[in-house]
C-alpha positions as CSV (number, residue, x, y, z in Angstrom):
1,X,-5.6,10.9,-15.8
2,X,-7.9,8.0,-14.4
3,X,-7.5,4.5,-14.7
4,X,-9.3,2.8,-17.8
5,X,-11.0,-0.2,-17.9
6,X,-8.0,-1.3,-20.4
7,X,-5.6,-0.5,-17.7
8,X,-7.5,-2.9,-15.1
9,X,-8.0,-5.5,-17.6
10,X,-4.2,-5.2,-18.3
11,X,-3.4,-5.3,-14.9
12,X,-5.9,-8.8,-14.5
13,X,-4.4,-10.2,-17.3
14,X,-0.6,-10.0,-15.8
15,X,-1.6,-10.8,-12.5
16,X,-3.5,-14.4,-13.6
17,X,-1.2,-15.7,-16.4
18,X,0.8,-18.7,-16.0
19,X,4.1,-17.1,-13.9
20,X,5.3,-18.3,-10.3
21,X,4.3,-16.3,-7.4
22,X,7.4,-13.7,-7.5
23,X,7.0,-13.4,-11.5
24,X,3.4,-12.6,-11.2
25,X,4.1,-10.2,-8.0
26,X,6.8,-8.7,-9.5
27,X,4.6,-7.7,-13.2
28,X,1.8,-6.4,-10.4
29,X,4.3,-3.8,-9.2
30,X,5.4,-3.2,-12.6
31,X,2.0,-2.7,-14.3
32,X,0.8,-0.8,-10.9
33,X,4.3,1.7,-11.3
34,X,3.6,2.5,-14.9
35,X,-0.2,3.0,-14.9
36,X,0.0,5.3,-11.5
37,X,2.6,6.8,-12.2
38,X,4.3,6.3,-9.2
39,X,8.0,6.6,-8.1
40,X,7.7,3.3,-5.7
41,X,5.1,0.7,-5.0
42,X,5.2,-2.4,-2.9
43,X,3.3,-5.9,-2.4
44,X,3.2,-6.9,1.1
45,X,1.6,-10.2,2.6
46,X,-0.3,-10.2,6.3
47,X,0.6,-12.5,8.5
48,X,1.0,-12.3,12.5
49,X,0.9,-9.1,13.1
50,X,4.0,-8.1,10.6
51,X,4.1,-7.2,6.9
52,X,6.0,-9.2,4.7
53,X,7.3,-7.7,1.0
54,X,6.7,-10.0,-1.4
55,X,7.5,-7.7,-4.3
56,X,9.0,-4.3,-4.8
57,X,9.3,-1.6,-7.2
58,X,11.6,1.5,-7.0
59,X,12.9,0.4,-3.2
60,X,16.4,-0.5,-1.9
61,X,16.8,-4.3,-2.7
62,X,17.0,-5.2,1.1
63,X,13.5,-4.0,1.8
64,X,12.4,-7.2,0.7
65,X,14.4,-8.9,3.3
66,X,12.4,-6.6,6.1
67,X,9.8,-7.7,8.1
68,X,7.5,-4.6,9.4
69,X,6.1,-5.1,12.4
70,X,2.6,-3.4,13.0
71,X,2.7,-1.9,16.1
72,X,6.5,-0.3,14.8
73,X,5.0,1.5,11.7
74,X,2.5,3.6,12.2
75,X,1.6,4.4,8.2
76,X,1.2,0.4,7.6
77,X,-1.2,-0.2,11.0
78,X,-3.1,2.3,9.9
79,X,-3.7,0.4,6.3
80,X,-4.0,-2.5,8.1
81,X,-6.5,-1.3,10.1
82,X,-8.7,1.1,7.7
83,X,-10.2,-2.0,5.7
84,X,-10.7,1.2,2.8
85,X,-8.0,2.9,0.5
86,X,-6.0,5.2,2.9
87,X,-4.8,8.6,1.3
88,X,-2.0,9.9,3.6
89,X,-1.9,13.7,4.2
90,X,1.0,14.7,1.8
91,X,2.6,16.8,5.0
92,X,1.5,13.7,7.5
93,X,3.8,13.1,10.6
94,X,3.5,9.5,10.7
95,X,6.7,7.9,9.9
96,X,7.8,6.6,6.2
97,X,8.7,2.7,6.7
98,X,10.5,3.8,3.2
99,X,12.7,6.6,4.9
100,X,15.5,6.6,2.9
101,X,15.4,3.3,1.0
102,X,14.0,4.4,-1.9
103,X,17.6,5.1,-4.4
104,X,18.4,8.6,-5.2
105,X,16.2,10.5,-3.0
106,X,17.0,12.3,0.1
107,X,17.6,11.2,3.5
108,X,13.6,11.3,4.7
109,X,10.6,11.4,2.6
110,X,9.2,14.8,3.9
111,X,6.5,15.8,1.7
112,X,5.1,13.2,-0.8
113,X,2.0,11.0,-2.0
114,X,1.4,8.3,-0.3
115,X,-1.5,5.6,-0.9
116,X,-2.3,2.3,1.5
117,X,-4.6,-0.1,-0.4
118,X,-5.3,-3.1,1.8
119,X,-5.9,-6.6,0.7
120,X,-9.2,-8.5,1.7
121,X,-10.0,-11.9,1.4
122,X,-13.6,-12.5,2.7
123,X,-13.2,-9.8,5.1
124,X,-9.7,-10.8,6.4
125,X,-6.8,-9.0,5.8
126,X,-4.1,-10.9,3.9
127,X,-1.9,-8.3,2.7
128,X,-1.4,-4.7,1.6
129,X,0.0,-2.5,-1.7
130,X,1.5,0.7,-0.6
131,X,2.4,3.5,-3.6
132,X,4.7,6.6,-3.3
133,X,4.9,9.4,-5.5
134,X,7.3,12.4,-5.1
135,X,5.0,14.9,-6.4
136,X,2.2,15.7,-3.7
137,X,-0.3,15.7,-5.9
138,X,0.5,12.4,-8.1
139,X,-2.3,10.6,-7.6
140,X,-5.6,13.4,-7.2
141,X,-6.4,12.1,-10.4
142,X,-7.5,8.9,-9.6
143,X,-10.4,8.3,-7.6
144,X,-11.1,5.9,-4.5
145,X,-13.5,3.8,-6.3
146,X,-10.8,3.2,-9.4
147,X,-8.2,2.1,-6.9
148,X,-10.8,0.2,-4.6
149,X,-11.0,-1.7,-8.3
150,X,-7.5,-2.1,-8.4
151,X,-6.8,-3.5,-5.0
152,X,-9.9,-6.0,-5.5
153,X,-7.4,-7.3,-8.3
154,X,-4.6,-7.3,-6.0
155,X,-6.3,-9.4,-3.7
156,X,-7.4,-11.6,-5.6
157,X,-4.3,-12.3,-7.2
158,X,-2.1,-12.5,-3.3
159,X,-5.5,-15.1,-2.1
160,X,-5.1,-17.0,-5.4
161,X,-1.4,-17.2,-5.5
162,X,-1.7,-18.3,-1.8
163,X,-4.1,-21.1,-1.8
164,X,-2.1,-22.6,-5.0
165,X,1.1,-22.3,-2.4
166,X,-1.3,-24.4,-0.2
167,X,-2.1,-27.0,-2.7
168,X,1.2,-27.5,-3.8
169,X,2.3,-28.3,-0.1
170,X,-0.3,-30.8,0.0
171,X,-0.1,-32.3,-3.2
172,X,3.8,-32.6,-2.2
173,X,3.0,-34.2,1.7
174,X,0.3,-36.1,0.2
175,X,-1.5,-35.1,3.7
176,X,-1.9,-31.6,5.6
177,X,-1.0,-32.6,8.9
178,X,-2.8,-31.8,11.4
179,X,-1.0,-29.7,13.6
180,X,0.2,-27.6,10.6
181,X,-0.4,-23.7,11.8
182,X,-1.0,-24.4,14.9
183,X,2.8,-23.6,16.2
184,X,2.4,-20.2,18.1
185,X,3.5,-17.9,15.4
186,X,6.6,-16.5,17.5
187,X,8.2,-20.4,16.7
188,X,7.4,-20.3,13.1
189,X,10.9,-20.3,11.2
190,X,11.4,-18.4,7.7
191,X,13.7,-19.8,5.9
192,X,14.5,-16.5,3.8
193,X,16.2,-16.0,0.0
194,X,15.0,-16.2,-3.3
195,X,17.7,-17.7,-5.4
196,X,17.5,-21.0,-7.2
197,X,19.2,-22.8,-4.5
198,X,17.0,-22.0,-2.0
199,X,14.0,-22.6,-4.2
200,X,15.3,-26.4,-4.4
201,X,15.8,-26.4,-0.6
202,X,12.5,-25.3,0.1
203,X,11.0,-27.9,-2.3
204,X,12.9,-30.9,-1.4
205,X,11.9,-29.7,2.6
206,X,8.3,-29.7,1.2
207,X,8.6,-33.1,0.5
208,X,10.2,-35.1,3.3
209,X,8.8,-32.8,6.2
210,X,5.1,-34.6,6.2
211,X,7.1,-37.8,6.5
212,X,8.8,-40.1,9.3
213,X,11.7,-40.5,7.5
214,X,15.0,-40.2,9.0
215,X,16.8,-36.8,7.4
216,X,20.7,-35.9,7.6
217,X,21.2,-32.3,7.1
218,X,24.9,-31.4,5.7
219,X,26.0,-28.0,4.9
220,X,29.1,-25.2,6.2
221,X,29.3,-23.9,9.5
222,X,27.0,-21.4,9.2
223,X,24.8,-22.3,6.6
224,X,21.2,-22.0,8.7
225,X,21.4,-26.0,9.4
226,X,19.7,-25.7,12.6
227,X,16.9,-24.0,11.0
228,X,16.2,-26.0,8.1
229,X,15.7,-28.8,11.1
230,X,13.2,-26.7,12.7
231,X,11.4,-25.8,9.6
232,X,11.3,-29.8,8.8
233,X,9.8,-30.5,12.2
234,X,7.3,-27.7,11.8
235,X,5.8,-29.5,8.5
236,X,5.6,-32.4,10.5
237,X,3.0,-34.6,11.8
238,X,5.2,-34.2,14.5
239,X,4.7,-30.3,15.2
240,X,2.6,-30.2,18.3
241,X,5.2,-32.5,20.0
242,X,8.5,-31.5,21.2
243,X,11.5,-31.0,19.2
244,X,14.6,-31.6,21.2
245,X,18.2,-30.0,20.4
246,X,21.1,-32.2,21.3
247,X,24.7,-30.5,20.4
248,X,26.7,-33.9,20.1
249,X,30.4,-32.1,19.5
250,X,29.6,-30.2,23.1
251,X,29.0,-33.4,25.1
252,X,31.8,-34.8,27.5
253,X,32.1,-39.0,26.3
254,X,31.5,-39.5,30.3
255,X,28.2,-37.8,30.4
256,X,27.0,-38.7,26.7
257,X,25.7,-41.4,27.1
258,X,23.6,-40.5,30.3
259,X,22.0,-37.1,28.1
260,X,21.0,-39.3,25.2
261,X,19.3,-42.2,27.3
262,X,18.9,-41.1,30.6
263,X,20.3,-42.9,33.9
264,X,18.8,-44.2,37.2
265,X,19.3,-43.4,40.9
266,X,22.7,-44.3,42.0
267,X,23.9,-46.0,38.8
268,X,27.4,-43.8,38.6
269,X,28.9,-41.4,41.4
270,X,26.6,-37.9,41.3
271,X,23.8,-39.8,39.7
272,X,21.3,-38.9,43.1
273,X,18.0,-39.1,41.4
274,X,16.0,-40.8,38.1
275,X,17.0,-38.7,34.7
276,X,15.0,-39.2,31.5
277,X,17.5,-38.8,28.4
278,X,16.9,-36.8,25.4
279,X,15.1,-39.6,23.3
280,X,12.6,-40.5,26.4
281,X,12.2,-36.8,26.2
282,X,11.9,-36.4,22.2
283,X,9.3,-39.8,22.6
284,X,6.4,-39.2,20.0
285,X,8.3,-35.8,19.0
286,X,11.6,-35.2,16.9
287,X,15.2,-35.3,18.3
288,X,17.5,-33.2,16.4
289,X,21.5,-34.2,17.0
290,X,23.8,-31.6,15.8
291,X,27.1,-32.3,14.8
292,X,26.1,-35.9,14.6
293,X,30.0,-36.5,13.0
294,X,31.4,-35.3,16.6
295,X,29.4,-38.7,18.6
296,X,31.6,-41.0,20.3
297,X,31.9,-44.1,18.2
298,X,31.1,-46.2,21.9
299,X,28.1,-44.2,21.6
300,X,27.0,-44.8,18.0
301,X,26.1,-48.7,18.4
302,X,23.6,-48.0,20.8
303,X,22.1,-45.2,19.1
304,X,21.9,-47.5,16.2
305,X,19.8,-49.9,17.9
306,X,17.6,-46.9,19.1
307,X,16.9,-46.2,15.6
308,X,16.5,-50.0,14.6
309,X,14.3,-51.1,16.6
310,X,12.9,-48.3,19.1
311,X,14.2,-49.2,22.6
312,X,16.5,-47.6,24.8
313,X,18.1,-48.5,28.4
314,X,19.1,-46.3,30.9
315,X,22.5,-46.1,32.1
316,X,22.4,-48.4,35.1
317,X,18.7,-50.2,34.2
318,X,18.4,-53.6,33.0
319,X,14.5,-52.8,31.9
320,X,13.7,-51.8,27.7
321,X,12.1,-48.4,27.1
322,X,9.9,-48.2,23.8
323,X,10.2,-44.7,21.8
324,X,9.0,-43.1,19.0
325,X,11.5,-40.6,17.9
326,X,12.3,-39.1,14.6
327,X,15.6,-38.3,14.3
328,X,17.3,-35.4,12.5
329,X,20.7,-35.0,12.1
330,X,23.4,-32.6,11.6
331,X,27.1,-32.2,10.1
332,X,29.3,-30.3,8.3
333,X,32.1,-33.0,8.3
334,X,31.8,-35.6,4.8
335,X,31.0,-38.4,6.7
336,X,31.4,-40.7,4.2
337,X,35.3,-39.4,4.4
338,X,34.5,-40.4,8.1
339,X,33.5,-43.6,7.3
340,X,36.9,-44.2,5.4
341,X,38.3,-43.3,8.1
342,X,36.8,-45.4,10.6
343,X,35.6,-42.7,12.9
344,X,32.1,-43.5,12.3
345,X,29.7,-46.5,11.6
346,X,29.0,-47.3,7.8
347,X,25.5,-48.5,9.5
348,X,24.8,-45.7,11.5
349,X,25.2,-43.1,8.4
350,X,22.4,-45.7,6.1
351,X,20.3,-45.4,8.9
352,X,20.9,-41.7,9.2
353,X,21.2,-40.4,6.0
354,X,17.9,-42.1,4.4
355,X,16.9,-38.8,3.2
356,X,20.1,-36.8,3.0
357,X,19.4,-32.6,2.2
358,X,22.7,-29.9,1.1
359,X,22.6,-26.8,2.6
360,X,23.9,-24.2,0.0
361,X,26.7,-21.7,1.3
362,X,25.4,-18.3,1.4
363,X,28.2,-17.8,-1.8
364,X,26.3,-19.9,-4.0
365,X,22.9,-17.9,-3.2
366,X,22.7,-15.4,-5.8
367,X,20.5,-12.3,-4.6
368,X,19.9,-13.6,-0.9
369,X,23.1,-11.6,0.5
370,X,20.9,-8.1,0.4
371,X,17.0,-9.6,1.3
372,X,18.9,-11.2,4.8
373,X,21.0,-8.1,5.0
374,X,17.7,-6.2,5.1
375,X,15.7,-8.7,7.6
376,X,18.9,-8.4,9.6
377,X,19.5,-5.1,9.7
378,X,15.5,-4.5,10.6
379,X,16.0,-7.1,13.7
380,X,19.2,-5.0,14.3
381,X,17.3,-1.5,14.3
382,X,15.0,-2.8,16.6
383,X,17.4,-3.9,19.3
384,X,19.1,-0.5,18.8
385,X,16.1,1.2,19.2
386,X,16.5,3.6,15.7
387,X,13.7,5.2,14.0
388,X,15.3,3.9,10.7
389,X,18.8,2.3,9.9
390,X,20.0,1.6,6.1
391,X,22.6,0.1,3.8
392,X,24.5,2.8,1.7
393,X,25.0,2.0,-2.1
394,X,28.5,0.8,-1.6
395,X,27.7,-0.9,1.8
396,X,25.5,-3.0,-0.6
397,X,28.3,-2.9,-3.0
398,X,30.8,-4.8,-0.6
399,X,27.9,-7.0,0.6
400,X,27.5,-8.4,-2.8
401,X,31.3,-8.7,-3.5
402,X,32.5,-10.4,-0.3
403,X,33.0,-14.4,-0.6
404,X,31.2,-14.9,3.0
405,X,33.5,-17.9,4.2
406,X,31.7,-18.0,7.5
407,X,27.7,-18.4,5.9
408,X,24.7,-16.4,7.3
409,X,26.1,-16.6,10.2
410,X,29.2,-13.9,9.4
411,X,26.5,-12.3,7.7
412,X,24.4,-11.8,11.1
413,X,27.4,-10.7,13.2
414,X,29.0,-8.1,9.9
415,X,25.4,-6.6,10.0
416,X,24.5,-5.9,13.6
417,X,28.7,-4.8,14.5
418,X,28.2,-2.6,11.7
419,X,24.9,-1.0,13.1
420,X,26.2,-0.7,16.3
421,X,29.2,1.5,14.6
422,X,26.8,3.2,12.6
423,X,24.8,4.4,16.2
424,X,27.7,5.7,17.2
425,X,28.2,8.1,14.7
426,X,24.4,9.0,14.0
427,X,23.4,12.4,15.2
428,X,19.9,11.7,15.6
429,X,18.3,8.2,16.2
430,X,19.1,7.1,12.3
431,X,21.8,5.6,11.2
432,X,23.9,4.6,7.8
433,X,25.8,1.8,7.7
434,X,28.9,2.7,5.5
435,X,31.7,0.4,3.8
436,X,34.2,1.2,6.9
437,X,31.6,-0.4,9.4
438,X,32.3,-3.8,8.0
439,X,35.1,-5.7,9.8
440,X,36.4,-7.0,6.6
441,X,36.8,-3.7,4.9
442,X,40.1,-3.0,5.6
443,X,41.0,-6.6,5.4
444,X,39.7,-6.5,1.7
445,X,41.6,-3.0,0.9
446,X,44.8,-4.5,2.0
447,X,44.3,-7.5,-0.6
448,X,43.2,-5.7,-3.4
449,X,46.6,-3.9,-3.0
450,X,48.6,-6.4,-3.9
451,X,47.2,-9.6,-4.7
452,X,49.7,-12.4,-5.6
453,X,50.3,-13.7,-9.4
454,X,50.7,-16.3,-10.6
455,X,54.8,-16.5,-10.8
456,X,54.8,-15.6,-6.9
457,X,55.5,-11.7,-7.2
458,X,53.3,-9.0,-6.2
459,X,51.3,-6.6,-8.4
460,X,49.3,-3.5,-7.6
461,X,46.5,-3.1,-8.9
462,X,44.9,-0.1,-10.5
463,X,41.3,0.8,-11.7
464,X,42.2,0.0,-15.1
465,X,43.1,-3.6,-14.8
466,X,40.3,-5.2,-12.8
467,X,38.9,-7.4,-15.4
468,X,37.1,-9.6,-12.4
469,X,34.7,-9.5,-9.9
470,X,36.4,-9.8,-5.9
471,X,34.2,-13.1,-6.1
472,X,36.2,-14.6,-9.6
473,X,39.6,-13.4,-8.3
474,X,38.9,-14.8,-4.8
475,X,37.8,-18.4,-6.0
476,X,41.0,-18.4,-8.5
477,X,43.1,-17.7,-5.9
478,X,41.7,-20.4,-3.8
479,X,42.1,-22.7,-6.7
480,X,45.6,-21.9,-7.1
481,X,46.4,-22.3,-3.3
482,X,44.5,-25.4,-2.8
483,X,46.6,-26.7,-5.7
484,X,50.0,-25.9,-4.2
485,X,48.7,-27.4,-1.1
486,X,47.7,-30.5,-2.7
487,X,51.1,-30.8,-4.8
488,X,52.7,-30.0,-1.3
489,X,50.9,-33.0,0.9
490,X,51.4,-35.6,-2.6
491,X,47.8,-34.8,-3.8
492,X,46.2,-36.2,-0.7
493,X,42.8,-34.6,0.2
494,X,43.0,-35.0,4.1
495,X,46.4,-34.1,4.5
496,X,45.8,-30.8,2.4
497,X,42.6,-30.4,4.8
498,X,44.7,-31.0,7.8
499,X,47.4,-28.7,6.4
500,X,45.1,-25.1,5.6
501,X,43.2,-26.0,8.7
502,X,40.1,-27.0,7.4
503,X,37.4,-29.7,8.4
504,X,37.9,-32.0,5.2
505,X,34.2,-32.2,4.1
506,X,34.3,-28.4,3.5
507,X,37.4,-28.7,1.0
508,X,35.7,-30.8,-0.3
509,X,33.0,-29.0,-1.2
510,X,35.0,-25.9,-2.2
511,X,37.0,-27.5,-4.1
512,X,33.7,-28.7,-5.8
513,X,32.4,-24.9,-6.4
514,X,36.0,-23.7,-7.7
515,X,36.0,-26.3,-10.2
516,X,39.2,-28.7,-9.0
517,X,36.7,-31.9,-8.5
């Protein structure tokens, strides 16, 4: 069998029509699967010295949460590097990257076809497509110059699909700035999921990063808040000037003060020498205040008048100090609750929250719980030093089913104290991670023993009578507690916050997501 010119003109055809990027990639891998014949195929982009997956066919779902670094896989250097189609020996020692994360198939991929087409755009690499068949000699019956055909198609479509991502940054900045790239590519954040949350983060980030607006980031502990600032700055005019991290819930009132503006010589006991503060630092650059809900409210009037009109004084200096600072900040406390409240400045939050952006939970990312478990679990294998380290079945299973109170965050720690377990018991230098490696395993076992009705009593539960996902049963359970609570505390919010320990912003926004507001 050889590939006819109606294949390649199907394969064009898919590849140009009017899809997004992961529609379009994701019909490549298709169309490439059925007309080769192959058992797994993936689309990878190029970019500082690492392979990305954009799309995948036939693979564990968490390979397209990996990132393969180059100089770590020997099979996908050696694409990179070949500029040609690369036929791997079927009996070749070079490692798999694919080792057992392709479903149903043995622990290693011993003997098997294996094809590396690299993706050229005028001469430059830009990405790859690699194709596995279990049968030696799958593809013999194609020839180089038919799949030379096929990955000219492929690269056009990545370079097309690429340079529209371009324009559409552009067209949403209104302005490429100029230091855009330029950050060494070891600072570059990735901001990683494909659900239609993120999708909306990423665009609304698209559009306020090329600005000088002020931008108030609110989200759950753990949601990725302090790289969503990063990523803003990075878009920025602003990305080949410092961005400065200032963690306001860590800073003592006596010192605060002295960290955000500076002091001079002898202006308080200890102070034996000239400080610059963190906005004389930040000047022409961004300042990023976490936990901006935590800051004094002593504090807040004078970082107001930083913000209004751009000077500063040093503790224990009568002279002005101009700045040009961009601030981003941080919470995940509902400040307007805080405003209520009078623990902080109806001003301040205007002034802060000009541009205000939601972090999504991790819960209300459908799909992005297995692509970070996989760029987790790569990061993990290559601290552990493993030749490869994988999710079972029903380690993705319990991935997918736990309510992840604690964000991408838990997410990072469950994954690397799982792989550290999974070392242990690994006879050789690859690991599994199994269901009993996760620390909330046998927390989940014990609550799906007896999970409490309704009416107070207990019931066990067998196979036959789950009717709900752990997600649905978990959320009405936490509808049905929060109620009680509420009925409890006379159906006030903040004493029912105060009550099931919980910062009241975040009840808030559960209560939101369960349906009670």
């Amino acid at each position: 069998m050889s590939l006819s010119q109606s294949d390649l003109t199907r394969i064009a055809l898919d590849i140009t029509s009017g899809l997004s990027d992961h529609d379009r990639f994701s019909r490549l891998l298709d169309t490439v699967r059925q007309t080769l014949h192959c058992d797994a195929a993936a689309l990878l982009q190029f970019t500082g010295q690492q392979f990305t997956p954009l799309a995948i066919d036939g693979l564990s779902p968490d390979v397209l949460g990996r990132r393969f670094i180059l100089s770590e896989h020997p099979r996908l250097e050696a694409i990179a590097r070949a500029g040609d189609v690369v036929r791997f020996p079927a009996n070749s020692e070079l490692p798999d990257p694919y080792d057992g994360l392709i479903p149903h198939q043995h622990e290693h991929l011993m003997v098997h076809a294996c094809i590396g087409l690299p993706l050229l755009a005028e001469g430059t690499l830009i990405g790859a497509v690699t194709i596995d068949g279990f049968d030696p000699n799958q593809f013999n019956a194609f020839s180089n110059n038919e799949l030379r055909t096929l990955s000219a198609i492929a690269s056009a479509s990545l370079n097309n699909a690429l340079l529209i991502d371009k324009l559409e940054k552009q067209a949403a900045q209104s302005q490429v700035p100029s230091a855009f790239g330029q950050t060494s590519l070891d600072a570059q954040v990735e901001l990683i999921g494909q659900s239609h949350a993120m999708q909306n983060l990423q665009t609304e980030l698209s559009v306020v990063a090329n600005t000088d607006l002020n931008v108030l980031i609110l989200g759950d502990t753990g949601t990725g808040k302090e790289l969503v600032a990063k990523s803003i700055h990075q878009g920025s005019l602003r990305a080949n000037k410092p961005l400065v991290y200032l963690n306001c819930a860590a800073l003592p009132e006596s010192v605060a003060e002295s960290e955000l503006f500076g002091h001079v010589k002898g202006a308080f006991t200890g102070a034996i020498s000239h400080r610059s503060g963190k906005f004389e630092i930040a000047d022409n650059g961004t300042l990023f205040l976490d936990e901006i809900g935590e800051l004094p409210l002593s504090l807040q009037s004078k970082l107001l008048r930083v913000l209004q009109y751009g000077d500063l004084q040093k503790v224990g200096s009568d002279k002005s100090l101009k700045v040009d600072v961009r601030i981003i900040a941080a919470t995940n406390k509902d400040l307007k609750q805080e405003v209520l409240a009078g623990r902080f400045r109806a001003d301040l939050y205007h002034r802060l929250s000009v541009f205000p952006i939601i972090v999504p939970p991790l819960n209300e990312r459908e799909g992005d719980v297995i692509l970070l478990s996989g760029f987790f679990i790569e990061r993990s294998r290559q601290k552990l030093g493993l030749k490869s380290l994988r999710l079972s079945p029903d380690s993705i299973t319990q991935l997918n089913h736990y309510d992840w109170p604690g964000n991408v965050r838990e997410l990072e720690h469950v994954i690397h104290r799982a792989a550290v377990l999974a070392r242990a018991e690994a006879q050789s230098n690859i690991a599994l991670i199994r269901p009993q490696h996760f620390d909330f395993y046998n927390q989940q076992s014990k609550t799906i023993a007896a999970v409490p009705t309704s009416t107070g009593s207990k019931s066990t539960l067998s196979q036959t009578n789950i009717k709900q996902t752990l997600k649905q049963a978990t959320e009405n359970f936490q509808a049905q507690y929060i109620r009680q609570a509420l009925a409890a505390n006379g159906n006030n919010w903040a004493a029912t916050a105060r009550a099931l320990d919980l910062d009241s912003g975040n009840l808030h926004r559960l209560a939101k997501r369960i349906g009670l507001k």
